[in-house]
C-alpha positions in Angstrom: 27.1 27.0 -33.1 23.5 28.1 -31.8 23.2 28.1 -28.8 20.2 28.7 -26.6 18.5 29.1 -23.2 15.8 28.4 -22.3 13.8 30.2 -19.1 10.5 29.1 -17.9 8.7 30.8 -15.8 5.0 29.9 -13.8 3.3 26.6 -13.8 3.9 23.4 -14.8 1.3 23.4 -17.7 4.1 26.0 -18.8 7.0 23.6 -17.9 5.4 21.1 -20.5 5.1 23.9 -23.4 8.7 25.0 -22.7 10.2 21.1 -23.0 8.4 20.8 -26.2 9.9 23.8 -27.6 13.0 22.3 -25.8 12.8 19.2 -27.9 12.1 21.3 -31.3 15.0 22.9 -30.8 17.3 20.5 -30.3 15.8 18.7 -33.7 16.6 22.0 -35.2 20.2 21.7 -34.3 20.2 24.4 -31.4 22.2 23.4 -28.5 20.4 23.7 -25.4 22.7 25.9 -22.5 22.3 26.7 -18.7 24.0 29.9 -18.9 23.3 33.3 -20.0 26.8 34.1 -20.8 27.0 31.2 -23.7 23.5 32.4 -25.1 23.0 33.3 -28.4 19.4 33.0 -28.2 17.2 32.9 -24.9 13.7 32.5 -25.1 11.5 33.1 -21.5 8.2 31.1 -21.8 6.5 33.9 -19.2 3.3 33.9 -17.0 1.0 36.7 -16.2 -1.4 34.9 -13.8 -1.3 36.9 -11.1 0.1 40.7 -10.5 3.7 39.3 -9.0 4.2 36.6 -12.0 3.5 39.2 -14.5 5.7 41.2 -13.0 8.9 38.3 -12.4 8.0 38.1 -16.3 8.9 41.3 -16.7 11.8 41.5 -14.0 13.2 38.5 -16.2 13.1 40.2 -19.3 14.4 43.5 -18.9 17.7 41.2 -16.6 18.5 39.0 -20.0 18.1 41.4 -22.2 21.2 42.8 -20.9 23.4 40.0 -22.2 23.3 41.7 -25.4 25.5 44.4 -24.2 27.7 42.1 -21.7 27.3 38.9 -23.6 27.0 36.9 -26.7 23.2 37.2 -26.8 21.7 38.3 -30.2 17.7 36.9 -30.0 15.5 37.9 -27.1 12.2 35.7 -27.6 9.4 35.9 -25.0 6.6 33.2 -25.2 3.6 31.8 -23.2 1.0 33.7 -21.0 2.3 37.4 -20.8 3.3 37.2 -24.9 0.0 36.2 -25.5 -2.0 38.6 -23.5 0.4 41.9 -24.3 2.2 40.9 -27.3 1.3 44.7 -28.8 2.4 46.3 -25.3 5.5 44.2 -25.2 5.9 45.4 -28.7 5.9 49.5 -28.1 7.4 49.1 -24.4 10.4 46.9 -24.8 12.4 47.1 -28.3 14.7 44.7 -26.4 12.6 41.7 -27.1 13.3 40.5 -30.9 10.0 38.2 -31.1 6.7 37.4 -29.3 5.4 34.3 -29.9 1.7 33.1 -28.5 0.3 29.8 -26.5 -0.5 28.5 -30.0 2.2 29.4 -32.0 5.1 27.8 -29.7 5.5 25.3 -32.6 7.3 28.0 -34.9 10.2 28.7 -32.2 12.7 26.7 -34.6 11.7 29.1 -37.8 11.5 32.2 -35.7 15.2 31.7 -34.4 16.4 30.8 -37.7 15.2 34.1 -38.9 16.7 36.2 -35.9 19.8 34.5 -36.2 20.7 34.9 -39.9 23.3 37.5 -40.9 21.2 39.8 -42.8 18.0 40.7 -40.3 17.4 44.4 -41.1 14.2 43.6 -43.3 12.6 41.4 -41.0 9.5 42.8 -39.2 10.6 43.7 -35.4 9.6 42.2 -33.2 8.6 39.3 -34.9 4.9 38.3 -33.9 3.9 34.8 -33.9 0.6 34.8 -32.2 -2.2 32.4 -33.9 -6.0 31.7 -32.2 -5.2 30.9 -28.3 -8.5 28.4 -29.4 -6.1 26.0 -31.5 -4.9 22.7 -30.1 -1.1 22.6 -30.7 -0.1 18.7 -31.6 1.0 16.5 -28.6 4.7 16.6 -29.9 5.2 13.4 -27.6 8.6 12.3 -29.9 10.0 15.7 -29.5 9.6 16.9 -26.2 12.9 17.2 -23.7 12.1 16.2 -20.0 13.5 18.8 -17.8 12.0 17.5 -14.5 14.2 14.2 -14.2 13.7 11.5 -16.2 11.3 9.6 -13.2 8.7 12.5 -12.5 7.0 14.1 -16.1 3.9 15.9 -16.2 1.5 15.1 -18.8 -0.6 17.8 -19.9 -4.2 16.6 -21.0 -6.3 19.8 -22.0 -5.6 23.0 -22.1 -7.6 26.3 -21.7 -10.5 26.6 -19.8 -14.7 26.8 -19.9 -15.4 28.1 -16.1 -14.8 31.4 -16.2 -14.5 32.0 -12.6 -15.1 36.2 -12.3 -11.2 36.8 -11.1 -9.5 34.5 -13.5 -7.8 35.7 -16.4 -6.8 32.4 -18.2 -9.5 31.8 -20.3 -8.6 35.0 -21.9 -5.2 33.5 -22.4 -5.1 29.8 -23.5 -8.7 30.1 -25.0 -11.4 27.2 -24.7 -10.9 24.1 -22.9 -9.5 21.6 -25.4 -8.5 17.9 -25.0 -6.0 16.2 -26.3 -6.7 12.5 -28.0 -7.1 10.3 -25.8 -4.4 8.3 -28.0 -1.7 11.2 -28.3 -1.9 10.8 -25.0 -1.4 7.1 -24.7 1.6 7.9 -27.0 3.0 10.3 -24.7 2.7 9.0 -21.8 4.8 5.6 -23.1 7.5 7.6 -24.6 7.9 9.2 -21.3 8.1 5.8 -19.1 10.4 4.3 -21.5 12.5 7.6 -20.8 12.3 6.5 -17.4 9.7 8.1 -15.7 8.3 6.0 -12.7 5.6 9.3 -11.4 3.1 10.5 -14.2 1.7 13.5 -13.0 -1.9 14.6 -14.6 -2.1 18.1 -15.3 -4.5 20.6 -17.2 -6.4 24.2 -16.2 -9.0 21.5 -14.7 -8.7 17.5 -15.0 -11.9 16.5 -14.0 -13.9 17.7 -17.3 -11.1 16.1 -19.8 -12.6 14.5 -22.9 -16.2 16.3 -22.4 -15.1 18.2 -25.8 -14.2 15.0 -27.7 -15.9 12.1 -26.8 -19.4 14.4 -25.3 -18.2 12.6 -21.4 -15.8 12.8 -18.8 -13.5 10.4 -20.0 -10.6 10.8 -17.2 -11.6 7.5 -15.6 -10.5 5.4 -18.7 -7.8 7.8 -19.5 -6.2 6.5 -16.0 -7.4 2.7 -16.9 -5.7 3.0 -19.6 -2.3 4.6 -18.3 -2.4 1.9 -15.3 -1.3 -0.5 -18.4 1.8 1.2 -19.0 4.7 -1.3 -17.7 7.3 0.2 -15.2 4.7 3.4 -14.2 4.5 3.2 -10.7 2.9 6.3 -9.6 0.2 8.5 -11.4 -0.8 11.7 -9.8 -3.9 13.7 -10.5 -4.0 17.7 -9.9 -6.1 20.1 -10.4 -9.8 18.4 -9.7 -12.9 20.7 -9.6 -14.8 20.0 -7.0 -18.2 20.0 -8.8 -16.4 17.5 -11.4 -15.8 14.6 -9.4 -17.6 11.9 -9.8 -17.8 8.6 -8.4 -16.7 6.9 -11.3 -13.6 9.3 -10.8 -13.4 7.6 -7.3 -14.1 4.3 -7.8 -11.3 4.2 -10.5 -8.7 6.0 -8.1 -9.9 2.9 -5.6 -9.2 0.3 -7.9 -5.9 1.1 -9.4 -3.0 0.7 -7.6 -0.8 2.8 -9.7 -3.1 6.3 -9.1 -1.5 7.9 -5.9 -4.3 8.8 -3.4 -4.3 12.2 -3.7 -6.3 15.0 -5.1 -5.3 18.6 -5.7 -9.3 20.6 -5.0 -9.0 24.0 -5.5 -12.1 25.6 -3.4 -10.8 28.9 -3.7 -13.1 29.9 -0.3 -15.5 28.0 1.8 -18.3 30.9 1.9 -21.3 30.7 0.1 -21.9 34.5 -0.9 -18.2 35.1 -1.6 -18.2 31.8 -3.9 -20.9 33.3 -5.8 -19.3 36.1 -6.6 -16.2 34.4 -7.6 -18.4 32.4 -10.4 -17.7 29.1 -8.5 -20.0 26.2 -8.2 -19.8 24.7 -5.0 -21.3 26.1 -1.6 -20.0 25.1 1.4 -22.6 21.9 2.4 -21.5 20.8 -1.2 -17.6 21.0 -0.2 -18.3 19.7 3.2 -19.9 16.8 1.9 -17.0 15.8 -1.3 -14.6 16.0 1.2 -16.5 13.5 3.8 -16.9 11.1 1.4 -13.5 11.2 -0.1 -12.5 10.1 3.2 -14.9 7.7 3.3 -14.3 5.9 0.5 -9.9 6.6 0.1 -9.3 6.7 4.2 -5.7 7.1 3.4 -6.5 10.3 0.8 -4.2 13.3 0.8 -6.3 16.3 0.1 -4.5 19.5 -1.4 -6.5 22.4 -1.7 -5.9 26.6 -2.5 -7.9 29.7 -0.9 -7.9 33.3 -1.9 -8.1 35.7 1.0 -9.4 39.6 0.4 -11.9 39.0 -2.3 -13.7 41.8 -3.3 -16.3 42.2 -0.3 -14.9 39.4 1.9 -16.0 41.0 5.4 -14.0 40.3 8.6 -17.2 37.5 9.6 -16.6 35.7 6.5 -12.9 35.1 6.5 -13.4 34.0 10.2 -15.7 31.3 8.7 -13.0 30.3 6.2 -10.5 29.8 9.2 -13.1 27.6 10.7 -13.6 25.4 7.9 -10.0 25.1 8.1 -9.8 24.4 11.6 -12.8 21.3 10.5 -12.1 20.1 7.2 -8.4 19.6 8.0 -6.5 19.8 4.6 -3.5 17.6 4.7 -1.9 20.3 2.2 -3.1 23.9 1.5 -1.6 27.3 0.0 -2.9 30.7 0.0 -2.9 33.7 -2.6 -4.3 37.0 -1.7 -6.4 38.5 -3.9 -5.1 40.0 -7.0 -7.1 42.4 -9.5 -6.7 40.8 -13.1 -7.8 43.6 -15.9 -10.4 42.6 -17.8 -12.1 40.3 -15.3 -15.5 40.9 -13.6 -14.1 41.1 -10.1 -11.7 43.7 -10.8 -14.5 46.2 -11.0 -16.4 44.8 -8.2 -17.0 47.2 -5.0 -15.9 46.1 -1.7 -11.9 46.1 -2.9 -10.1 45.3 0.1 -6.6 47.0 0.6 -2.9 44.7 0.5 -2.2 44.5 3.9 -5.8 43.1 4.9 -5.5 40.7 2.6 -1.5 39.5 3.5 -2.5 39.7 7.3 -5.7 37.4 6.1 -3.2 35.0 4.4 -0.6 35.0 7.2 -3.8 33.7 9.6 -4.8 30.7 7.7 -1.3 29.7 7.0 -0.2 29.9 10.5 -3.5 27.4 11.2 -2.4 25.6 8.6 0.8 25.6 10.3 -0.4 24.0 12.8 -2.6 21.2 11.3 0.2 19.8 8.9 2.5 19.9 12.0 0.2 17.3 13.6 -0.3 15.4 10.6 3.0 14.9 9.8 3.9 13.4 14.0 1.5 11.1 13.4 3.1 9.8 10.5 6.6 8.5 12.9 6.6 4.8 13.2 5.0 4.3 9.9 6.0 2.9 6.8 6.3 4.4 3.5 7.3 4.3 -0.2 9.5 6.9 -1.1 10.6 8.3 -4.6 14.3 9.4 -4.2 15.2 12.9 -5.9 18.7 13.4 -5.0 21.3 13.1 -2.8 22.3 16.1 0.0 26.4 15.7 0.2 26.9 17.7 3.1 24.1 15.8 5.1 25.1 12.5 3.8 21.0 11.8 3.5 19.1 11.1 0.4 15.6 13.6 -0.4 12.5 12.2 -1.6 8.9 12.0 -1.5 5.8 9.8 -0.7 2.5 9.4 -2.7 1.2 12.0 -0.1 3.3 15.0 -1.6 3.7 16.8 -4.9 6.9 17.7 -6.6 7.2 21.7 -6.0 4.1 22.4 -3.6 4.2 19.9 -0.9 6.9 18.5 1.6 10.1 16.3 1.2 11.1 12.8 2.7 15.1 13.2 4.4 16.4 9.6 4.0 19.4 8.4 5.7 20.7 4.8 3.8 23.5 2.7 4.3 23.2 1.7 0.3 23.8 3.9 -2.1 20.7 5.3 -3.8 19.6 6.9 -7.4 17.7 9.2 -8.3 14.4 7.3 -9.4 14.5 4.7 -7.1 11.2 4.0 -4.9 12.3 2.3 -1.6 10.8 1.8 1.9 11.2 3.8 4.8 10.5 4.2 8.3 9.0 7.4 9.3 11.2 8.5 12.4 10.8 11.6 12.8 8.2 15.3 11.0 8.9 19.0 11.3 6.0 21.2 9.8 5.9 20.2 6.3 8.9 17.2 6.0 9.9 13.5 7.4 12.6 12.1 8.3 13.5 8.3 7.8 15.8 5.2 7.3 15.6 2.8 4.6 14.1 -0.5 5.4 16.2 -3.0 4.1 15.3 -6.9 3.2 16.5 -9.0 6.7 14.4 -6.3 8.5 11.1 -8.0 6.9 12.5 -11.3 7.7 13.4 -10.6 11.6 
């Protein structure tokens, strides 16, 4: 028996590495566990994004690696951001870990267990190091992968790495160059996961909006969605992570014309102020956001905008963050989070002057999200009396009421739908409801059921 767990930890560009390592395990006759106790192996697919998720990486390691003394566990493996990055620190500093393996090399996890698993281990290298160019494109691995998410919502990862180098950003340091996948792996992917089941396909890459500039030599994202629109039983596809200099009206005519393509766009702006924008090696100014945003509106009135801001970047005076709460207070953002500020090593902005101490910057963060607060408060009342698809998740037992969500939210990041149904309900099924009542960030409902149409 070889048993295994599997821990991973930061996005959901991760999530889609670790179910593909999921899936080549399981072919490699590993069977996949939920807890510590029956481990033999676990391997933590890490993140080192920001300060706190390099440190939960850590926090992670250093609490599994204890199952080797008060368990069963014999092979610590740590993959993904933070293995990449640090694999010769992680090497020196914690002689619990029994192998590193890269964003690149996660296709070896079945040889590299074999090896740490086998009786005789003493001649091995240790740790073992697995860490090829973070520029190659690992294969799509669409007939492997394991979905962890429930079989209705997958993500499909289109690209990986990144080109922008924005001056606090540390992942194209990590994952390398922005690479697309074929347009036809792709295809292939995204039709093994609706025959799984999934209903929701949910786009995801560093940054969408640029996908098959690298292949093809144009933004090819509008006929990638053409094309997944043809996929029978797909209801939903969801598009995050759109640059806001990258969308084009082709991009928007195509999210007009396709009923499957969820109006909604994830924008990350990052700030609203020219000067600070600058500095952060963004391409927008604040007319140029202004103006996208208008005309998204315009042309998809129903549009559910999703954006993220960084508050305390290097230099950001007390006049400019005032500004960024005003373009709040205008532009409205139907969904929003905030990060403070956090000084990556080996990016430009960590050695810019102007560094701006942690409780300015939290105190900054608290501000806009109280505004925010307020704004999805009032977006969500004016949603009662309304009618709505919902995607059920689950099923709350002590509540007797269903949890799901609309085209307007995100699994993860945005709000939930609180169903009450006389029928019973799976998880998967899209059904109407009646919008009867909002807190903050969630709806309540009741199914609409058939001889209410026909009253």
């Amino acid at each position: 028996m070889k048993n295994v767990l599997m821990i991973s930890l930061g996005c959901d560009k991760n999530l889609v590495d670790s179910e593909k390592m999921l899936g080549l395990l399981a072919e490699g006759g590993y069977t996949i566990v939920e807890e510590e106790a029956e481990a033999d192996a676990i391997v933590i697919n890490t993140c080192c994004f920001i300060h706190d998720a390099k440190e939960e990486s850590i926090e992670t390691i250093l609490e599994m690696a204890s199952w080797k003394e008060k368990g069963r566990l014999k092979a610590l493996v740590i993959t993904g951001c933070l293995a990449q990055r640090y694999k010769d620190e992680i090497a020196k500093e914690l002689p619990e870990v029994d192998a590193v393996i890269g964003i690149s090399g996660y296709t070896e996890i079945v040889p590299v267990l074999d090896a740490l698993l086998k009786e005789a281990q003493t001649e091995e290298e240790h740790p073992l190091v697995c860490c090829p160019s973070i520029d190659l494109l690992t294969p799509s691995l669409s007939d492997k992968r394991m979905v962890t998410t429930g079989s209705y919502t997958a993500y499909l990862k289109i690209a990986e790495g990144c080109n922008k180098r924005c001056t606090y950003c540390v992942i194209p340091y990590i994952r390398g160059r922005y690479r697309s996948f074929p347009m036809e792996d792709l295809l292939d992917e995204a039709g093994r996961l609706v025959e799984g089941g999934a209903k929701e396909l949910i786009l995801i890459a560093q940054e969408t909006t640029v996908y098959g500039m690298d292949l093809y030599g144009k933004k090819m994202l509008p006929e990638l969605l053409h094309r997944l629109c043809g996929l029978e039983g797909l209801d939903w596809i969801r598009i995050l992570y759109c640059y806001p200099e990258e969308i084009t009206d082709e991009l928007i005519q195509v999210m007009k014309e396709e009923e499957k393509i969820c109006h909604y766009l994830d924008i990350p702006i990052q700030h609203s102020e020219d000067s600070i924008l600058k500095r952060m090696g963004r391409k927008t100014d604040r007319a140029e956001l202004t103006e996208l945003i208008g005309k998204l509106r315009r042309e998809i009135p129903d549009i559910i905008l999703r954006t993220t801001l960084i508050t305390g970047f290097p230099g950001e005076t007390e006049e400019e963050f005032e500004r960024m709460k005003d373009f709040v207070e205008q532009m409205r953002f139907d969904r929003l989070g905030v990060f403070t500020y956090s000084p990556e090593e080996g990016t430009k902005a960590a050695d810019m002057e102007g560094q701006i101490d942690e409780e300015c910057k939290e105190a900054r963060r608290d501000a806009v999200m109280e505004l925010q607060q307020q704004i999805s408060a009032e977006k969500a009342a004016s949603m009662v009396g309304k009618e709505m698809s919902v995607l059920i998740e689950g099923y709350l037992y002590e509540e007797d009421i269903y949890v799901g969500r609309t085209y307007m939210d995100a699994p993860k990041v945005d709000g939930n739908v609180f169903v009450r149904s006389e029928e019973e309900m799976i998880s998967g099924d899209i059904v109407p409801v009646r919008i009867t009542g909002a807190s903050e960030y969630d709806l309540m409902g009741d199914v609409i059921y058939e001889d209410e149409f026909t009253e």
